[in-house]
Every structure is written in C-alpha cells, then in structure tokens.
N, C-alpha and C positions, 0 to 999 in steps of 0.2 A: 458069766457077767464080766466085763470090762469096767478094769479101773483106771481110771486116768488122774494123776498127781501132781500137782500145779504149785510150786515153790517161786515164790518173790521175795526179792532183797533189795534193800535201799541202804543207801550210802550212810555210814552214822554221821549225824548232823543236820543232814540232808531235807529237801522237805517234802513230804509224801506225795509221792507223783499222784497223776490221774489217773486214775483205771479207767479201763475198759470194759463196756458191757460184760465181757467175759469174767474179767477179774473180780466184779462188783458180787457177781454173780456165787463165786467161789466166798469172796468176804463174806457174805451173808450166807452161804449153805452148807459153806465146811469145801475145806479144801480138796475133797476125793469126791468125786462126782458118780453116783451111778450110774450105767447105760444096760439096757438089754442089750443081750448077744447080738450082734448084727449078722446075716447071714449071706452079704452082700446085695446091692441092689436089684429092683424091680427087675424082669427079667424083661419085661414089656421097652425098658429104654436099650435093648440092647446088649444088655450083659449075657456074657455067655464064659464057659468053662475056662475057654482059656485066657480070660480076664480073672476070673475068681483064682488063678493058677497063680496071676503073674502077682496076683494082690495078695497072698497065700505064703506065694514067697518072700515078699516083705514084714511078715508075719501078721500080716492079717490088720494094719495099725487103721485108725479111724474108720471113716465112714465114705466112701469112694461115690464120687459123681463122675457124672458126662460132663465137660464143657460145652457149650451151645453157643457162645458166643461169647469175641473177645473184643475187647476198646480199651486201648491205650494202657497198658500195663496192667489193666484187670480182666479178668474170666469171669463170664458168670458157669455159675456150677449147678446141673439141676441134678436131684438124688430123688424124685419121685414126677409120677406123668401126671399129676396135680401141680407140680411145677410146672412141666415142661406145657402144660395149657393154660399157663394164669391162672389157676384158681390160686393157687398160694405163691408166694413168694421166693425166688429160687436167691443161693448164694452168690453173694460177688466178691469174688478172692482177688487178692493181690498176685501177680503174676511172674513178677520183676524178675530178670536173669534166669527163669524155667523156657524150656525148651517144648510150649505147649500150643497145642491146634484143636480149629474147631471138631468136637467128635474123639477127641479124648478125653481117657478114662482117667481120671486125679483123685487124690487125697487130700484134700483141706489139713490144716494145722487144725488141733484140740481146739484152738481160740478160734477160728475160721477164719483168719486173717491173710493165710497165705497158702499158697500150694505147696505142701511138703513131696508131693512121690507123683510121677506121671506115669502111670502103666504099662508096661510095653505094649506096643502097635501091633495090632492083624497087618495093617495097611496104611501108606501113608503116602497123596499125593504131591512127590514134591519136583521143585523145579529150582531152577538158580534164579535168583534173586534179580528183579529185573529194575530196581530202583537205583538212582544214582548213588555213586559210592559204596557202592556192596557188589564186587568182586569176589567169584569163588566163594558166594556163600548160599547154603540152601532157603530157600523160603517151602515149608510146607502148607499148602492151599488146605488141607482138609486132614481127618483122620480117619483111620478105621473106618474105612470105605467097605462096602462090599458090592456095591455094583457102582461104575463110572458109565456116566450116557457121554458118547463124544458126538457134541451136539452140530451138527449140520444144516443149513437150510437152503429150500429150494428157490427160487427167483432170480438170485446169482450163481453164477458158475461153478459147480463143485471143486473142494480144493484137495486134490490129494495127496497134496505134500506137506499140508496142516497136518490130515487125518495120518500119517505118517508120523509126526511128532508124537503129537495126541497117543498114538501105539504103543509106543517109546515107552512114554512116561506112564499109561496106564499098565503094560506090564510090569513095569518096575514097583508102579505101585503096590503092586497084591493083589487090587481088584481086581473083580470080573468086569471088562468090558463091552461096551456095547452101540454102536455105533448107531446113532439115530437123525434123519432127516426129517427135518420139522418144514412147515409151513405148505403141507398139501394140497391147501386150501389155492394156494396162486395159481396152481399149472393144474391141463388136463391129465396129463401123464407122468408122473413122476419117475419110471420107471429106469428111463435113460441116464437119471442123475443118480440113482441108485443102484444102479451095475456099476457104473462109472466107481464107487465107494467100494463097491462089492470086490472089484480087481485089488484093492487093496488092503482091505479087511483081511485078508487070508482066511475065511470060515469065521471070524466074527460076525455075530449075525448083524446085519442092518437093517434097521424098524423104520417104519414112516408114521409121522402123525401131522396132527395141529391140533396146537390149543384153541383155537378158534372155533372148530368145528367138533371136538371133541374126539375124533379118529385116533385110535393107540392110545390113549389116555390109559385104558383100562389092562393092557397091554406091559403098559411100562410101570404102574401102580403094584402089576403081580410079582413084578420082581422084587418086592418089600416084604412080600410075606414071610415069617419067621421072625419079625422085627430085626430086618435088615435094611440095610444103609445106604441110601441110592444117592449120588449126586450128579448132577451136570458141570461139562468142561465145555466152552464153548467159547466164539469171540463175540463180540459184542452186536446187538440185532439179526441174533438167529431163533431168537424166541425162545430163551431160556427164563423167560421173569413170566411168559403167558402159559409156557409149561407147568410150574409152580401154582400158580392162579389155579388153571385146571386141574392139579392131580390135589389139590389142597382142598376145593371146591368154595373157594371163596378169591375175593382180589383181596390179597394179602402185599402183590407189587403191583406198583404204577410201571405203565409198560407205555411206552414215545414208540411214536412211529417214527418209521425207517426212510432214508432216502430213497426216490423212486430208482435214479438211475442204479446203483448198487447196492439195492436192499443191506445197505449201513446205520446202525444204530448209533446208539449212548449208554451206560450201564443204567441200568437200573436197579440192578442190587449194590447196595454198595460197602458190605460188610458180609463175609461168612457166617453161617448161622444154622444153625441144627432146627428143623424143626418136624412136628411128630405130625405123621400122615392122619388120615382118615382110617379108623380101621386098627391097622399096626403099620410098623414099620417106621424107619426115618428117614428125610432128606437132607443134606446138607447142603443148602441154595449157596452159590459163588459169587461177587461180581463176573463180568465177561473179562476173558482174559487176552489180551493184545498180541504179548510175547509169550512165545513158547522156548525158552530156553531149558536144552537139558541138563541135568544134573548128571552128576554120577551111576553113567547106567548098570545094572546087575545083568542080566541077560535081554533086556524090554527090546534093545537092535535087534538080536538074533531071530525073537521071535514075531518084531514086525517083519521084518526083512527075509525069512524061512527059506522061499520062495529063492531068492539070491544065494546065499548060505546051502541049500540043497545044491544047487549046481556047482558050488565050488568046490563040491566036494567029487568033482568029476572031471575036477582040471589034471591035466599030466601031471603038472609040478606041483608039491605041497605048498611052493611061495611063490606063486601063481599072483602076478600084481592086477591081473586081468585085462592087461591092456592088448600087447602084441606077441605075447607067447602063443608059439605053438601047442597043440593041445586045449587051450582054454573053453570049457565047457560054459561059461559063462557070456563069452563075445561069439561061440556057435548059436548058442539061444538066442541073443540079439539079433543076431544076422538072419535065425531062421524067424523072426518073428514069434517065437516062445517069449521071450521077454521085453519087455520094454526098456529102451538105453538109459533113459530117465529113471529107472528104479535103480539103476548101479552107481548115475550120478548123486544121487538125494542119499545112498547110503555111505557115500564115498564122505559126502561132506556133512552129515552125522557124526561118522569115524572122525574124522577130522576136528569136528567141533569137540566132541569129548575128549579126544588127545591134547587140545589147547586148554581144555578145561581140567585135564589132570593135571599137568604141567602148572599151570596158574594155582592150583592148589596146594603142587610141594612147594611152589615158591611162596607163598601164602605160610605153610606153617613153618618154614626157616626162618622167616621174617617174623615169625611170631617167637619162635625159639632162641631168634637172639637178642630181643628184648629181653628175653627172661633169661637171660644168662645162659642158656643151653637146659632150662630146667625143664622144658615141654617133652623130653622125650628121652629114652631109655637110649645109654649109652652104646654105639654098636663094636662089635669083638674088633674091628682094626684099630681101633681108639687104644685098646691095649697089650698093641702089637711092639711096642717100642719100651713097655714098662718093665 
C-alpha cells in the first residue's frame, strides 16, 4: 500500500490561502491518504514491460497515464479505456515547461495538477520545428508509435522525394513503417503509381486502400493488434481524416473535398490525438503535415538510402565524393542504368540539409551558453591547459 504525505504552510500572519480540491480533501481526511497497490496501467491502453521498466525505475511514484491530447499548456491524461471512450472523465494536467507528445506515458503530481515524470520513449516522431521563430528546434508530432502509415494518394502524381523524407524520419523514429496509397477508388489501375513508391520503399511494404470503398481497411486495422499504436504522416488531401472515419467505423472527422486539378486538400484534423480503435489497438490521428524538415538524424539516411550506401561501398577510394573519380561504383550504376541520378541528388542534399542543421545547433547552444555565463556545459580539458 502507498502512502502519500501532504505538508502545507503558511506564512505567520498570513491569511489562509485557498485550497484546492486536493487539499480540502486531505483537511477533512487526514493528511496521509490511502491507495491500493497500483500495478501499472490497463494493458489494453498500451502499456507494456518496458514502460513498467522505465516507471519502475523512478521508483514506481504515482499513478502513470497516456497523454491523448494536448491544448495549450495542458494534457489530458487518460489511465483507464473508460476514459479513453467517454464514459468517465479523463485528467487535464498542467504541462507547462515538460518536454511531452501525444502517446506519451506521464505521471501526474499527488494533487493532479501537473505532470511530474514523462516515461522514456519506445518512439518518437519528430521533426525540426517548422513554425516561425523556432530554429534548431525539435517539434515531436507523436509518441510511442509502433506502426507509421506514410500516407500517399492516387489522382496526382506520386512523390518520391516526399516518401524519401517521410523514410528518414520514420526510421529515426523507431517505428515500423509502412507506406500506404490511399484513394483506389479514382483510377482503374493503381499499380503504376505503386511500383513507382515500391523503387523507393527499399522492401517497405506498400498497401493500397480507400476509405471510401472500404479496400485495406482491414489490412491496415491488423497492424493494431497487441494494442499497438498506428499513426498516419501525410500532406494535406491524401485521405488521411476518411482513413480514420473508416478504420474507427464511424465520422469522427469532417473531411472537404479536394481540388480537381491536383487532388489538394485543407487539414481536417487539427490537433494530435490518441484515440482507441475498434476492437484493441490505438491511433494517433495528425493534422496533415506541409513541411517535412528533418531533425537530427540517427541512421533513418543510411537506411532510406541502402540502396546508394551499398554501392559506396564498392568505390576505389574510401573518400570517394562520387562525382568524377575513377573507380566510383556509384556514377557506374548511374551510367549503367542500376541507379537513378536523382537518388544521389535527393541524398546529397539530405546530407547537406542535416550538416546545416547541425551547424545551426552548435551555434544555437553557444548562444545559449553565453547567456548563462558559460554554465550550460561541462568545462573542456584545453580550458585547463594554461592553469
């Protein structure tokens, strides 16, 4: 049994502040509250071992929720799937200066007022920050993902230097992804615009559906099973909000039609939000997302890009730039038709974009270090070369 110990003081003199439900609470019960043993949450919203690990490690304090959706400096927090479907009432914590996304695992404060611990991440999809004034900074779109759909649709042109990014970031993320061609329903053939994805996917599989017609619905619902965490990345009017509709079995979004000439949309979702499938399993539904700027990649290039990286590794020289050296096994592939020149370009400036983006970041935390007088960071050994 946990006990929790709730100590207030006031100023002498002073005049008795307000409490809070919480506090009122303890005035009239006695100030040591009992709780049964918590044995961590419902296993149905998600939890699994190495949540109970990371919470374990903190020594086990409160009572840990999902986040399912965030506005403006507040979480709501659901800790049971009576929550998470409206029958009861889920928490809304304060959030202010935590570092938290929708599909993260939190600890509420004793009083529920604010979020004291964010659980370490299976997964987490993030990107650089694409709002004005925010340079060099991460925005995470989701959390503890375990399947990403990189959403595609058919009527316009496939794009495969999107799904190129989309790669990126979904390796980085942790998830498993999964590349999906929505909107079957337009063309007789789809097939042309799905190879076309397939040259790129590198063995990522690629699905086709419609939410309209109901095709892969069922398809894409089974990769939830184990109450796991599917979300969709996509741009805007590729049927990411009729996806939802369909694998939810109800209109839970209003979905606008798209321009004729470039089958272009408008968002329709317009906040992140966790919500529980049919069955088991969860989605975290996205607005559509414009810019794909990447973040700090881990290896997400190497393994959209495989394909490139396999050949360079069959260049003569180890610093092979791959332009006009002799030997280069990469500009053989080109020339025979093994590659395409455009995949060496789109990785070139990748590379290129993350090198501006590291760059932008030391200079980002010097700028930040010397505001605070040099106190952001561990003093380095030439510093006390001269003492």
């Amino acid at each position: 049994m946990r006990v929790a110990v709730v100590k207030t003081k006031c100023a002498a003199g002073s005049a008795e502040p307000r409490l809070s439900t919480f506090e009122a609470y303890v005035g009239r019960y006695g100030s040591v509250l009992m709780a049964s043993t918590v044995e961590g949450p419902e296993s149905a919203l998600g939890w699994a071992p190495d949540f109970d690990d990371s919470w374990k490690e903190l020594g086990s304090p409160g009572v840990p929720g999902r986040v399912s959706r965030l506005d403006r400096g507040w979480s709501t927090v659901i800790r049971s799937m009576d929550q998470a479907r409206g029958v009861e009432a889920p928490l809304r914590v304060r959030n202010i200066g935590a570092d938290v996304a929708v599909g993260d695992w939190v600890v509420p404060s004793v009083d529920e007022e604010r979020l004291d611990h964010v659980l370490q991440r299976r997964s987490a999809f993030t990107r650089r920050a694409s709002f004005d004034g925010m340079r060099a900074v991460p925005q995470t779109l989701a959390a503890n993902i375990d399947v990403v759909f990189l959403v595609h649709a058919l009527g316009s042109p496939p794009s495969p230097r999107r799904l190129e990014r989309e790669l990126v970031l979904a390796f980085d993320s942790g998830a498993e992804p999964i590349v999906l061609l929505t909107k079957t329903d337009l063309v007789d053939d789809p097939e042309p615009a799905r190879q076309a994805l397939v040259e790129v996917a590198l063995g990522v599989p690629v699905l086709l559906a419609s939410g309209l017609s109901g095709d892969g619905i069922d398809a894409i619902g089974s990769y939830a099973r184990g109450n796991r965490t599917l979300t969709f990345l996509g741009a805007s009017g590729v049927g990411k909000s009729t996806l939802v509709n369909a694998l939810i079995g109800v209109e839970r979004q209003a979905t606008f039609a798209v321009r004729e000439g470039d089958q272009s949309g408008r968002h329709t979702t317009v906040a992140a939000e966790l919500v529980p499938l049919p069955g088991e399993g969860w989605m975290i539904d996205t607005p559509g997302v414009r810019a794909l700027s990447l973040w700090l990649s881990g290896n997400g290039i190497e393994r959209a890009f495989a394909d490139v990286f396999d050949l360079m590794d069959g260049c003569r020289f180890r610093d092979c730039k791959h332009d006009q050296e002799p030997g280069c096994a990469v500009q053989q592939a080109i020339s025979s038709g093994e590659l395409d020149g455009i995949r060496l370009e789109s990785l070139e400036r990748l590379i290129e974009e993350e090198a501006e983006l590291e760059e932008e970041q030391r200079a980002r935390d010097k700028a930040a270090d010397r505001r605070a007088g040099g106190r952001t960071r561990p003093p380095e050994e030439s510093e006390f070369e001269d003492l």
